[in-house]
C-alpha positions in Angstrom: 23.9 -35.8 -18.1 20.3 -35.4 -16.6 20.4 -31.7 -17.3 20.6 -32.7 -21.1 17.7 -34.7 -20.8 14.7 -33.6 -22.4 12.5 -35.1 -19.4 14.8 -32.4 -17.1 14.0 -29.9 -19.1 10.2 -31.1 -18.8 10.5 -31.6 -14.6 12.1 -28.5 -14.1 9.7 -26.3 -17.1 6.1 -26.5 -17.4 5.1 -29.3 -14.3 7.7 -27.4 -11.8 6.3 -23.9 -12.9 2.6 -25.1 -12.4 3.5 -26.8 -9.2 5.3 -23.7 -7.8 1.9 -21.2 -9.2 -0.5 -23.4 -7.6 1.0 -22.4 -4.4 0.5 -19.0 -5.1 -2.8 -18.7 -6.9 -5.8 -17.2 -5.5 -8.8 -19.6 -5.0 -11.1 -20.1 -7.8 -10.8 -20.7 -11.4 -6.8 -19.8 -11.8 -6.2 -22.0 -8.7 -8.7 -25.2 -10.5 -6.8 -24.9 -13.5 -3.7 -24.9 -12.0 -4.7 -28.1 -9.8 -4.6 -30.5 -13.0 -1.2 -32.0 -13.9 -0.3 -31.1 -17.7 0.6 -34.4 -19.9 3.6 -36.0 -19.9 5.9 -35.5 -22.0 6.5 -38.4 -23.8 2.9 -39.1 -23.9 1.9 -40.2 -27.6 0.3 -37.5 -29.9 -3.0 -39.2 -30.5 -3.0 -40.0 -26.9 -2.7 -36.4 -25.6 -5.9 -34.4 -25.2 -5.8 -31.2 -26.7 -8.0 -28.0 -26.5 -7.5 -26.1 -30.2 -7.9 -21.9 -29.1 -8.3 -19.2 -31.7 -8.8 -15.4 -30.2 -10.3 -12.5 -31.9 -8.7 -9.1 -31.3 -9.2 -5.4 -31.7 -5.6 -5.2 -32.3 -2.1 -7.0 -31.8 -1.2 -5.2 -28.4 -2.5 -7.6 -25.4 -2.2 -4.5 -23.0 -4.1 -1.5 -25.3 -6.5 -3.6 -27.3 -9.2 -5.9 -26.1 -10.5 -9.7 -26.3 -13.3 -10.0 -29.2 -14.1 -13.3 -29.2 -12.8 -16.7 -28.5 -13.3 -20.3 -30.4 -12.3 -23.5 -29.2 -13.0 -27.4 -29.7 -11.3 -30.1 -28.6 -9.0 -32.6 -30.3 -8.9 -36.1 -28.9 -7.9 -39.4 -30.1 -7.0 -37.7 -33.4 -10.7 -36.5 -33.6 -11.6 -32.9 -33.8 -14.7 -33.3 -31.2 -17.5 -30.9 -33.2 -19.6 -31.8 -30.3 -17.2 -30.3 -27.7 -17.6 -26.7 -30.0 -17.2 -23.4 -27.8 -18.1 -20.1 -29.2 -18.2 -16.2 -27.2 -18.0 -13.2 -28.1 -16.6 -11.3 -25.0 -18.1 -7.9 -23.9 -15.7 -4.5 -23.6 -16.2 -1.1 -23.5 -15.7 1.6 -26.0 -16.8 1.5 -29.3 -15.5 -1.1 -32.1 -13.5 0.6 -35.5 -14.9 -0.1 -38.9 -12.4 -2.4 -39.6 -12.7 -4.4 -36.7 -16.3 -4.6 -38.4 -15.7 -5.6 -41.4 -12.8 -8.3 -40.7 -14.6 -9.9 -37.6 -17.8 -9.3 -38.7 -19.0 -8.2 -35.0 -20.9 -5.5 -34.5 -20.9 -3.1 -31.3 -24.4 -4.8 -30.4 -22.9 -7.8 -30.2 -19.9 -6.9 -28.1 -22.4 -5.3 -25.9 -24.2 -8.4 -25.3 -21.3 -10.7 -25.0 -20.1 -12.1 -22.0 -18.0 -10.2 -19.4 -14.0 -11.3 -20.0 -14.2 -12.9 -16.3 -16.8 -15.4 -17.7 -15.4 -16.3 -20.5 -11.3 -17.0 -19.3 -12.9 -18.9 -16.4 -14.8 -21.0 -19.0 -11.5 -21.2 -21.2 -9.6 -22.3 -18.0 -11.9 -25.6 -17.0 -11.9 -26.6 -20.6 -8.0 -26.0 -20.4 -7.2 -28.1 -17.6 -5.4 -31.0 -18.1 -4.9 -30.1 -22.2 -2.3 -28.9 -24.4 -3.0 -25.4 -26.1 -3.0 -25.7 -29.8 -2.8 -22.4 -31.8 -1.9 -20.9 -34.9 0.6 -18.1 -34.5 1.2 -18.5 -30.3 1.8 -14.8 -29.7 -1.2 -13.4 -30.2 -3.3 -16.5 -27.6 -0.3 -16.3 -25.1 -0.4 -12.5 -24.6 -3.4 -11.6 -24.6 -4.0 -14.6 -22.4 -1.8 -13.6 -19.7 -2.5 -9.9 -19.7 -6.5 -11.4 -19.5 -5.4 -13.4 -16.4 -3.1 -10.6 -14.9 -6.0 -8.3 -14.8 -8.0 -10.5 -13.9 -6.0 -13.2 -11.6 -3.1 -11.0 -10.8 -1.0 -14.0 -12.0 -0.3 -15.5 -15.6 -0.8 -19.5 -15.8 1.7 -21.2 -17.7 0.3 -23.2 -20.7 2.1 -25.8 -22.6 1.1 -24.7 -26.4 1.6 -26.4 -29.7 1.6 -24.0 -32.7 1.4 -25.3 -36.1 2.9 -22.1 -37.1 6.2 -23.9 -35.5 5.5 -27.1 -36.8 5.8 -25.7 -40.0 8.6 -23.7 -39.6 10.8 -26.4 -38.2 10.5 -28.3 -41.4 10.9 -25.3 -43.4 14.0 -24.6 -41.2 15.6 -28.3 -41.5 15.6 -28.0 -45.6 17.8 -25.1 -44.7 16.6 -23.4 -47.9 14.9 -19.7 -48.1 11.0 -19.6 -47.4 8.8 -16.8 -47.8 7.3 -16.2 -44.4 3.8 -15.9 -45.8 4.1 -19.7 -46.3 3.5 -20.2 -43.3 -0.2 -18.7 -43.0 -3.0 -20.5 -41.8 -4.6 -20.1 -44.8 -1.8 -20.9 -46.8 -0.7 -24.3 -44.7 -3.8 -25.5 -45.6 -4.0 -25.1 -49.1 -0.7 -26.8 -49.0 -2.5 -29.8 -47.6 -5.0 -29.9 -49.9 -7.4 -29.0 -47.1 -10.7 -26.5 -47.8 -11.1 -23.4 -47.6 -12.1 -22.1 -44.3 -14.2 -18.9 -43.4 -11.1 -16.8 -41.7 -11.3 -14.0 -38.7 -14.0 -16.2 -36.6 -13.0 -17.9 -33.9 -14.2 -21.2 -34.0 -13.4 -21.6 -37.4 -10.3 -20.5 -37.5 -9.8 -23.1 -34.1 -11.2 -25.6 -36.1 -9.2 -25.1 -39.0 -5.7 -25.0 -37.1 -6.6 -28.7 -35.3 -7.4 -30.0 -38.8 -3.9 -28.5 -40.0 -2.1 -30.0 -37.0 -3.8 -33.3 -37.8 -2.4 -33.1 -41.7 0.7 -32.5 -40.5 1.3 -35.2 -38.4 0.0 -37.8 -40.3 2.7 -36.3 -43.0 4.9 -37.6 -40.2 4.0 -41.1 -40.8 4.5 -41.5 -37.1 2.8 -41.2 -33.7 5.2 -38.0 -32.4 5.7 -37.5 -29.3 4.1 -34.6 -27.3 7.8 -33.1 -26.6 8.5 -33.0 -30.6 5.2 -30.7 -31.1 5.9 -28.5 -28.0 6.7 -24.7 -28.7 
């Protein structure tokens, strides 16, 4: 039946729901973001351009703790694009904790002189539209990118995401054998793939890291996926 159909699921998900918030969206960079039809479905990974996102946070609440930063570079053609490297550190009130310090390695002045939140979602919108989402670990960039675009928007976009967290976990979950969760770290999932070492807790680099993991593990598929088998 069509509503088993996985491109159903697609016509009715993501395209409908962007479709339907377009109508609704106030003018301006919600509303240009909104205006760019998502990939298809069955579009080929190495075809599909994506926009790799890491956010730094004073916390793991979206609504009591703030935006630090945000990293992003795009992966096209199966390239990381170095080139296409976007790095902010995001302006907030209220003072930062010590161990926001020492983990983030931002410092008040910094924050201070960062760029206002509107600034820097309307700059992660443009480079958004028309991309996937790739993250590690979705909850944290999905929150705390709709309560950013609630405040700011009134209205959450929806965002077709890849997160290499999942990839991983799907194969973990098809052995149908115990894991330990922390397998399925960043920083862990790399050293699995014999990839480097990465400077953690910055934005960029954490970005850049999770597109080179997502690039590992699909050439561990030995196949070209399709976007629908990397979707969260």
């Amino acid at each position: 039946m069509l509503n088993n159909h996985p491109l159903a699921s697609w016509l009715i998900g993501y395209e409908a729901q962007r479709k339907r918030m377009l109508k609704k969206a106030p003018k301006g960079p919600l509303y240009n973001f909104l205006s760019v039809p998502f990939p298809q479905l069955f579009t080929p990974f190495d075809q599909v351009p994506i926009l790799a996102v890491d956010f730094e946070t004073t916390g793991l609440d979206a609504i009591q703790d703030k935006l630090l930063s945000v990293g992003c570079v795009d992966l096209i053609d199966n390239q990381i694009k170095l080139g296409s490297s976007y790095h902010q550190i995001i302006s907030s009130r209220g003072r930062l904790t010590p161990d926001n310090v020492s983990i983030h390695q931002i410092t008040d002045d910094q924050k201070d002189q960062g760029q206002s939140l509107a600034q820097v979602i309307e700059q992660l919108l443009q480079r958004l539209a028309g991309k996937v989402m790739l993250v590690h670990f979705a909850r944290i960039e999905r929150q705390f990118l709709r309560q950013a675009c609630i405040e700011l928007y009134g209205m959450a976009p929806v965002i077709p995401m890849i997160d290499t967290l999942m990839v991983a976990k799907r194969r973990l979950d098809k052995k149908d054998v115990a894991y330990d969760p922390s397998e399925l770290r960043l920083s862990t999932l790399r050293t699995k793939y014999n990839l480097p070492d990465h400077y953690a807790h910055n934005a960029l680099n954490d970005a850049i890291a999770t597109a080179e993991l997502l690039l590992a593990q699909t050439n561990e598929c030995h196949e070209n996926p399709a976007l629908e088998k990397l979707l969260l």
